[in-house]
DRENFILUM-686180 format. One line per field, with one value per atom (N, C-alpha, C): residue in three letters; x, y, z; residue number from 1. Coordinates in steps of 0.2 Angstrom, whole numbers, plus 2048, in hexadecimal, padded with zeros to 3 digits. Layout:
// DRENFILUM-686180
residu = [ALA,...]
xx = [X,...]
yy = [Y,...]
zz = [Z,...]
num = [NUM,...]
//
This chain:
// DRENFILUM-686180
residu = [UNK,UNK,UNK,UNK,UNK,UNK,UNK,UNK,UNK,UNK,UNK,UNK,UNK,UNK,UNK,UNK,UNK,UNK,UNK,UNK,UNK,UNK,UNK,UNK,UNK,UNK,UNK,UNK,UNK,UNK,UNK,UNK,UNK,UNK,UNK,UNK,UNK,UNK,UNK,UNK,UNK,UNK,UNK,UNK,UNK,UNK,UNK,UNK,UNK,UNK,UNK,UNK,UNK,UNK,UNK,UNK,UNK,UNK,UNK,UNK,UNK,UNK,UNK,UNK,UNK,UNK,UNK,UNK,UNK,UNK,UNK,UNK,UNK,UNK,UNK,UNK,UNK,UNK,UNK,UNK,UNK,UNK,UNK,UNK,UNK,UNK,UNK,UNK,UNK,UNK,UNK,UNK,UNK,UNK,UNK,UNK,UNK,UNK,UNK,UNK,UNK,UNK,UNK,UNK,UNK,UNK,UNK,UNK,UNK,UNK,UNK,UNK,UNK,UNK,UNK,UNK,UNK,UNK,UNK,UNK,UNK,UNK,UNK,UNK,UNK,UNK,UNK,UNK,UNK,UNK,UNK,UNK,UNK,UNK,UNK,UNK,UNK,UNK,UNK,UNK,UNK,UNK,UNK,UNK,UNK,UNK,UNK,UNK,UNK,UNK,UNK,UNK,UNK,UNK,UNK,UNK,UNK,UNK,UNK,UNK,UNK,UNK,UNK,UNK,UNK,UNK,UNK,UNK,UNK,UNK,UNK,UNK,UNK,UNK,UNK,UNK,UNK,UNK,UNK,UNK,UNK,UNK,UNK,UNK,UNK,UNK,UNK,UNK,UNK,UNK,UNK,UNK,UNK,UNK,UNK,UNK,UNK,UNK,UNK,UNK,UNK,UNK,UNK,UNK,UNK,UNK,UNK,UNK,UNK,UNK,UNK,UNK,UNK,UNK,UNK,UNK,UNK,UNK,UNK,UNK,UNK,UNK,UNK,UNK,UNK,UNK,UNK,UNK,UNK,UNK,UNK,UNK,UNK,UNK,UNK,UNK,UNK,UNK,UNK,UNK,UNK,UNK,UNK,UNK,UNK,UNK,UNK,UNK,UNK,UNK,UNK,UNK,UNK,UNK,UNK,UNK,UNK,UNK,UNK,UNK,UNK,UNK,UNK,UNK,UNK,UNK,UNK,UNK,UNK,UNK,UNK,UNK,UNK,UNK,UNK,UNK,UNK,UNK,UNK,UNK,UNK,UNK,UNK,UNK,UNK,UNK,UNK,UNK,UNK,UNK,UNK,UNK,UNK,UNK,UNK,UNK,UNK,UNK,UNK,UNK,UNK,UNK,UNK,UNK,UNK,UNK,UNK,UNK,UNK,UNK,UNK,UNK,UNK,UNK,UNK,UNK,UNK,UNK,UNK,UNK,UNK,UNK,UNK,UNK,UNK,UNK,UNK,UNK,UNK,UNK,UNK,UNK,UNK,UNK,UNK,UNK,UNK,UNK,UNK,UNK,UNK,UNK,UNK,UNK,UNK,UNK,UNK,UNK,UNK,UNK,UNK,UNK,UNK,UNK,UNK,UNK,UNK,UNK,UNK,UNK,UNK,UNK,UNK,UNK,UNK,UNK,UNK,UNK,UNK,UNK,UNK,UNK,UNK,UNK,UNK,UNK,UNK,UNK,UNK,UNK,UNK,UNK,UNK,UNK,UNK,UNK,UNK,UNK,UNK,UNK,UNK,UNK,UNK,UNK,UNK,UNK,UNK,UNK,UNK,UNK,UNK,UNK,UNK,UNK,UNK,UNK,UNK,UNK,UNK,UNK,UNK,UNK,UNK,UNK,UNK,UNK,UNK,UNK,UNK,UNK,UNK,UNK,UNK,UNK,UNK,UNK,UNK,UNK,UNK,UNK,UNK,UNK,UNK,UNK,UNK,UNK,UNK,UNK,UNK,UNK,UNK,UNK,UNK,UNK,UNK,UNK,UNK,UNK,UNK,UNK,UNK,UNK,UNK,UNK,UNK,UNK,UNK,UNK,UNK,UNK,UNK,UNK,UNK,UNK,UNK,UNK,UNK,UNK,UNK,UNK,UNK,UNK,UNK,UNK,UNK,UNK,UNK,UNK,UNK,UNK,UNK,UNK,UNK,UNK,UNK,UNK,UNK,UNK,UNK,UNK,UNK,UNK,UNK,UNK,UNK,UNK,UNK,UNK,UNK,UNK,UNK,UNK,UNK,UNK,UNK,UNK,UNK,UNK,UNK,UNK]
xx = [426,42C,430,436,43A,43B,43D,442,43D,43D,43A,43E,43D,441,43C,43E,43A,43F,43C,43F,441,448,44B,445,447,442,43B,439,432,431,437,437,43C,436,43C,440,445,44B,447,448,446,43E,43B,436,433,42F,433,429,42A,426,424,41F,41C,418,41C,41B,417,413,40E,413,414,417,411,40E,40A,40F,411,414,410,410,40C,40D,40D,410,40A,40F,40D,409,40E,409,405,404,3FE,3FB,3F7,3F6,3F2,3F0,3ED,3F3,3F9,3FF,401,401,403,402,407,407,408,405,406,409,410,415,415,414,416,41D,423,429,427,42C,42E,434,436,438,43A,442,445,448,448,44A,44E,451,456,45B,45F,466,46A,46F,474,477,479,47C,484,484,489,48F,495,49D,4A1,4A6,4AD,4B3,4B3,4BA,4BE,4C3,4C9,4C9,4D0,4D1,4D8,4D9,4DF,4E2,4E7,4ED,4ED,4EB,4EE,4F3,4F5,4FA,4FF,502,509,50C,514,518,517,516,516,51B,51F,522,51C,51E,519,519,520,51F,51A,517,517,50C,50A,4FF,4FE,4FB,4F8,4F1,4EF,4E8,4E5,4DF,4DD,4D5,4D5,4CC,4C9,4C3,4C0,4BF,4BE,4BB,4B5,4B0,4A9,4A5,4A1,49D,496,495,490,48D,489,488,48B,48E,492,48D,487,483,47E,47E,47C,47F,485,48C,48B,48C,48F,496,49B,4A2,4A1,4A5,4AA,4AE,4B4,4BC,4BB,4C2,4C4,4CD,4CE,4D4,4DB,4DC,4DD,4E8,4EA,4F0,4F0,4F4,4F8,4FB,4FE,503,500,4F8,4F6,4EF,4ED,4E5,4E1,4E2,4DB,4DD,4D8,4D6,4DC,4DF,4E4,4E5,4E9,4EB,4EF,4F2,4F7,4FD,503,50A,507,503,4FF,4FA,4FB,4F6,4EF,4ED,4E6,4E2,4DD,4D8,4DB,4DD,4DC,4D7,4D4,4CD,4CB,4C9,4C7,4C2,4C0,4BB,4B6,4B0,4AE,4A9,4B0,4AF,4B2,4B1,4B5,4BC,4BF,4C4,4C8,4CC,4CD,4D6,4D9,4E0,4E1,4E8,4EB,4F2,4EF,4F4,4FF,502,508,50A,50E,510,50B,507,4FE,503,505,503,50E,50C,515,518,520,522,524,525,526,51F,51A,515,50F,50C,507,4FF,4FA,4F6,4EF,4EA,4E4,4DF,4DE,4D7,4D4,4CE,4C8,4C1,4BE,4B9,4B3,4AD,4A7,4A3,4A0,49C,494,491,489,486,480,47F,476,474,46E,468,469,462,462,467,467,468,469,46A,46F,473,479,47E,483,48A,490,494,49B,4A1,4A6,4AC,4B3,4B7,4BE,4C3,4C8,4D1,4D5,4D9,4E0,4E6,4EC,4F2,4F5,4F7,4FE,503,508,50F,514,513,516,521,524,52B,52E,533,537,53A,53B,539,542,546,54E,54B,546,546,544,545,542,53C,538,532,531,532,530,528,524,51D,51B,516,513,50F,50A,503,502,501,502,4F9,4F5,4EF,4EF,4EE,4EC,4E6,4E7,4E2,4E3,4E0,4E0,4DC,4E0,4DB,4D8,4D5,4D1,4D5,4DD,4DF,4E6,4E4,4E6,4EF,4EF,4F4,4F2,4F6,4F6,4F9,4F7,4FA,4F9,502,501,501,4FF,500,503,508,50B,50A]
yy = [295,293,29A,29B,2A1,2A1,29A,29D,299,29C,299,29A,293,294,290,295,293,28D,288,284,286,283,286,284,285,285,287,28B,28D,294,297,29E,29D,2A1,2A3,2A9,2AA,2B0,2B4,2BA,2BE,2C2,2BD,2C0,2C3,2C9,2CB,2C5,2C5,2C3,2C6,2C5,2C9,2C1,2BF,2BD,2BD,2BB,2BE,2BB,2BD,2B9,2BD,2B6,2B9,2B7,2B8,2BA,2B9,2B4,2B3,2B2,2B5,2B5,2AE,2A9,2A0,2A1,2A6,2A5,2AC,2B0,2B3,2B3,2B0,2AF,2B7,2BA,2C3,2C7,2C3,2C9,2C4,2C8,2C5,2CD,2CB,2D0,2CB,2D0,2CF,2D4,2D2,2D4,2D1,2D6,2D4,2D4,2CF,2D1,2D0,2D6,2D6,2D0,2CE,2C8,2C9,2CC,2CD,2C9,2C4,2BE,2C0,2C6,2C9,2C8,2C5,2C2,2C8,2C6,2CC,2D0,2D5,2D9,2DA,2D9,2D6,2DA,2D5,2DA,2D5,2DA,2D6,2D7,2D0,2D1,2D3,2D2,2D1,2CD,2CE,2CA,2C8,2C2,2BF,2BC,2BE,2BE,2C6,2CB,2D1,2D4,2DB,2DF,2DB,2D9,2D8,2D7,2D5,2D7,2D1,2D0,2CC,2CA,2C3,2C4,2C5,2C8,2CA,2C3,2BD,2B8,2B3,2B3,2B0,2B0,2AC,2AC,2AF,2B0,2B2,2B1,2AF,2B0,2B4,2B8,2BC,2B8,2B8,2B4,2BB,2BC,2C2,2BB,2BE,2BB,2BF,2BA,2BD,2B8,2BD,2B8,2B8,2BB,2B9,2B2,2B0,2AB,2AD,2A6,2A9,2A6,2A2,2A1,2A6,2AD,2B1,2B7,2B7,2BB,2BA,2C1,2C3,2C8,2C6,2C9,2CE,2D2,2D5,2D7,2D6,2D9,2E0,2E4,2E8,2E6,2E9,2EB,2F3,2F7,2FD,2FE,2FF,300,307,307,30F,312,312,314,31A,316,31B,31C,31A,31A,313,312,30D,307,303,2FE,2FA,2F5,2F0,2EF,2EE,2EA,2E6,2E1,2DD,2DE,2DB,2DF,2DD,2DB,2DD,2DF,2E5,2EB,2E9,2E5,2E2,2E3,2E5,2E4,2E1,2DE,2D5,2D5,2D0,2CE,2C9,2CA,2C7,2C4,2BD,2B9,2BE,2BE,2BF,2BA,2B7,2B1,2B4,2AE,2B0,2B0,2AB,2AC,2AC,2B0,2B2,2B1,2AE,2AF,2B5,2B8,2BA,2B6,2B6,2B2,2B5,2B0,2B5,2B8,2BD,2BE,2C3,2C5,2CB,2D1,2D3,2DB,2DB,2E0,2E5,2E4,2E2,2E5,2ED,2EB,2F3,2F7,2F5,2F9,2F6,2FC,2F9,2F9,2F4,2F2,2F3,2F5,2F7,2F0,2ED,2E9,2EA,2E9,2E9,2E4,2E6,2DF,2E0,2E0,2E1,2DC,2DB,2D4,2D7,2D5,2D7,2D2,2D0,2CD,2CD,2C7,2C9,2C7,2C4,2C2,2CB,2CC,2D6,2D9,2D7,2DE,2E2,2E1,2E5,2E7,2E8,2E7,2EA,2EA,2EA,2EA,2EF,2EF,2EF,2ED,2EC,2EC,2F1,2F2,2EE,2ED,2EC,2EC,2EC,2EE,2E9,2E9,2E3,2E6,2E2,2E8,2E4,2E6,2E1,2E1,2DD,2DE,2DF,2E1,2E1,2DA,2DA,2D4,2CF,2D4,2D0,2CE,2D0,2D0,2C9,2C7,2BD,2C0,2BE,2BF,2B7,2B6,2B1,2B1,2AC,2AF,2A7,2A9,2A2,2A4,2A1,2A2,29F,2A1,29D,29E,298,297,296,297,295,293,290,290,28D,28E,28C,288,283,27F,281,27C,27C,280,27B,27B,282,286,28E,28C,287,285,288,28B,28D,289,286,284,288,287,28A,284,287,281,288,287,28A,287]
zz = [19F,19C,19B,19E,19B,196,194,18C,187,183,17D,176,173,16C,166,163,15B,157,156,152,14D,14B,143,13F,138,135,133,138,13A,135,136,130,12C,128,120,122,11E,11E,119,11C,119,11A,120,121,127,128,131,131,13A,13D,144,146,14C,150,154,15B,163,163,168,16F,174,17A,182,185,18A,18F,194,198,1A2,1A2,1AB,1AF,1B7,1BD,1BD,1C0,1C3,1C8,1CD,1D6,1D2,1D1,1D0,1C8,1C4,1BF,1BC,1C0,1BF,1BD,1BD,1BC,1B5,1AE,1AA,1A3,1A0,199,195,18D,187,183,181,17C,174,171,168,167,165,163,15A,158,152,151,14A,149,142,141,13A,139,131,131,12D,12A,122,125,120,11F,123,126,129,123,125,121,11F,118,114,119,11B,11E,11C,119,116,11D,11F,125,123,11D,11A,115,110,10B,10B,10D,10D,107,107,103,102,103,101,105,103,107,107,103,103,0FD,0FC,0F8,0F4,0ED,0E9,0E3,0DF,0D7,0D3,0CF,0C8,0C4,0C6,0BF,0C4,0C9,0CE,0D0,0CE,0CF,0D6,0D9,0DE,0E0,0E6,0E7,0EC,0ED,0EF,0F0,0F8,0FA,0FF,0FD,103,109,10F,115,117,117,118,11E,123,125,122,11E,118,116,116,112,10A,10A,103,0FC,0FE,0FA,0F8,0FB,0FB,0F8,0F9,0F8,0F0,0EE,0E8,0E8,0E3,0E2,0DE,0DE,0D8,0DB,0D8,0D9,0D3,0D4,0D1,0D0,0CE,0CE,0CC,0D0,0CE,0CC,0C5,0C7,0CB,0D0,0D3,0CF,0CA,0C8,0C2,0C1,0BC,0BE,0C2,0C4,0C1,0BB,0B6,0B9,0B5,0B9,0B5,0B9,0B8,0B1,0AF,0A7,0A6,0A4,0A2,0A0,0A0,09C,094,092,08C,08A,08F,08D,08D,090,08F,096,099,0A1,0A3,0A9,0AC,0AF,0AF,0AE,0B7,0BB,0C1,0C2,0C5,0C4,0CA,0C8,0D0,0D4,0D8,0DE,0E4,0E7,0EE,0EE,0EB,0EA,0E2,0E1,0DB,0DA,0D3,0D4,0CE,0CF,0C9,0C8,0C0,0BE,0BF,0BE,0BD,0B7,0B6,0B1,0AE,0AE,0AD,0B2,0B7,0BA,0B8,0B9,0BA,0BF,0BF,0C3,0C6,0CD,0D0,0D1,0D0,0CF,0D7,0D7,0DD,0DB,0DE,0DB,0E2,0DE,0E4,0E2,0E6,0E5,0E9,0E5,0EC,0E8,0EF,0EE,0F0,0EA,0EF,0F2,0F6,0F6,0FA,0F5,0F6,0F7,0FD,100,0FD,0F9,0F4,0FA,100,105,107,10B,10F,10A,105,100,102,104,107,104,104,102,106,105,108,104,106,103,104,104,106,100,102,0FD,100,0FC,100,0FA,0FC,0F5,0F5,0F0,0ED,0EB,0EE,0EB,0E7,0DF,0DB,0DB,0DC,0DF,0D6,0D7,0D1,0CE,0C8,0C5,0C9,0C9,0CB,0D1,0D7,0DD,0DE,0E4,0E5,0EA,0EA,0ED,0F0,0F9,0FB,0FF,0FC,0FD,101,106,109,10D,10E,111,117,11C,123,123,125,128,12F,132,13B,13E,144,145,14B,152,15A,15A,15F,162,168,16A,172,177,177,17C,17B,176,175,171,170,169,164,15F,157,155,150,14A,145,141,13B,133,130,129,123,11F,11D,114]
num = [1,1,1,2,2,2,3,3,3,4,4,4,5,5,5,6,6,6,7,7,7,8,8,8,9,9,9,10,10,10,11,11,11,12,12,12,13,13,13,14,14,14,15,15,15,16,16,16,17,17,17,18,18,18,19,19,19,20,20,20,21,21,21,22,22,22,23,23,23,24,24,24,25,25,25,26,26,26,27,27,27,28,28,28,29,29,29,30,30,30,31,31,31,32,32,32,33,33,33,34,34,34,35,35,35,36,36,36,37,37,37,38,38,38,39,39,39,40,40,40,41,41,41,42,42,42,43,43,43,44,44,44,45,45,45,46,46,46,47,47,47,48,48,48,49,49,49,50,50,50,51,51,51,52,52,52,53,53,53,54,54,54,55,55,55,56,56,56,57,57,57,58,58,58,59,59,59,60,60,60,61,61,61,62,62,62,63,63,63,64,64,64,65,65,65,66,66,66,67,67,67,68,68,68,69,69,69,70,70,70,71,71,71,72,72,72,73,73,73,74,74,74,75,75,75,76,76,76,77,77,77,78,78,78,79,79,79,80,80,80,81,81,81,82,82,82,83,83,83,84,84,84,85,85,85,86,86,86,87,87,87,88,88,88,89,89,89,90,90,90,91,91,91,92,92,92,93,93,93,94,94,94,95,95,95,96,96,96,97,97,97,98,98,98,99,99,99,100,100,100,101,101,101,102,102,102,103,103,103,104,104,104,105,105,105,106,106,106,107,107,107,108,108,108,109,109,109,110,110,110,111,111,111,112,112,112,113,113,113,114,114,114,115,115,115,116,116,116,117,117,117,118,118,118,119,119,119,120,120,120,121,121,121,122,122,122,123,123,123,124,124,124,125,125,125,126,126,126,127,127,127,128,128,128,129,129,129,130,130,130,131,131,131,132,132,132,133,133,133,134,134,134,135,135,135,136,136,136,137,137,137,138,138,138,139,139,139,140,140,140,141,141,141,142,142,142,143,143,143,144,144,144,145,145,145,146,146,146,147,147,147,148,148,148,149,149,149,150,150,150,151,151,151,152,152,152,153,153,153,154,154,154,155,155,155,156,156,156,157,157,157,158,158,158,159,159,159,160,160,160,161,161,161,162,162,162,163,163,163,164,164,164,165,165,165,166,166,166,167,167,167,168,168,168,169,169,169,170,170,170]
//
């Protein structure tokens, strides 16, 4: 038989395995080898695609939400956000002088009326992957507009089908 496959379930994640495969010429049965394969069953290693909703211009009286994109098992997946103002280096505060405080989920909102306007904002995200023990990490900026300024904000999702049509949902 050329191909051989291991039924799902036969191994656990996380544990390597070694494989014996013999190997035999049919018309001559004298020609034949035996190979041990190695067999790593550790989680992939934690990578952040992107984080959708950022890099763009936002209102300060106005919520916002920020999701990392992982292909991580997210049941594996642990967050932490940050958040840095530019303007003075430390970690974000409130227009009452307080932290602002970020869940650490996949997807997290800021509320409105919490950051300044005019001011720009660094977030970043780490996501460590508890099976590989890994982690990864990605920035991205928010640019808060002036408070007179109209800030028109919408989120387009996409997605193609079969027949190489996009739809958009808004």
């Amino acid at each position: 038989m050329p191909n051989c496959t291991i039924p799902q379930f036969n191994m656990s994640v996380g544990q390597p395995y070694k494989v014996r495969v013999n190997a035999v010429n049919l018309k001559d049965p004298n020609m034949g080898v035996t190979k041990w394969v190695h067999i790593d069953t550790m989680s992939p290693n934690a990578k952040v695609a992107y984080i959708e909703g950022c890099n763009r211009l936002f209102s300060v009286n106005s919520s916002f939400d920020l999701e990392v994109m992982i292909p991580t098992n997210v049941s594996y997946a642990k967050f932490t956000w940050f958040c840095t103002d530019l303007s003075t280096g430390s970690p974000c505060f409130t227009t009452s002088f307080s932290y602002i405080t970020i869940a650490n989920t996949k997807r997290v909102t800021i509320p409105g009326g919490q950051l300044f306007s005019n001011n720009t904002y660094k977030f970043k995200v780490i996501v460590f992957d508890t099976l590989s023990q890994t982690q990864d990490t990605k920035e991205c900026m928010m640019y808060a507009a002036l408070l007179e300024d109209r800030v028109l904000d919408i989120a387009l999702n996409t997605e193609a089908n079969r027949n190489g049509y996009i739809n958009f949902n808004a």
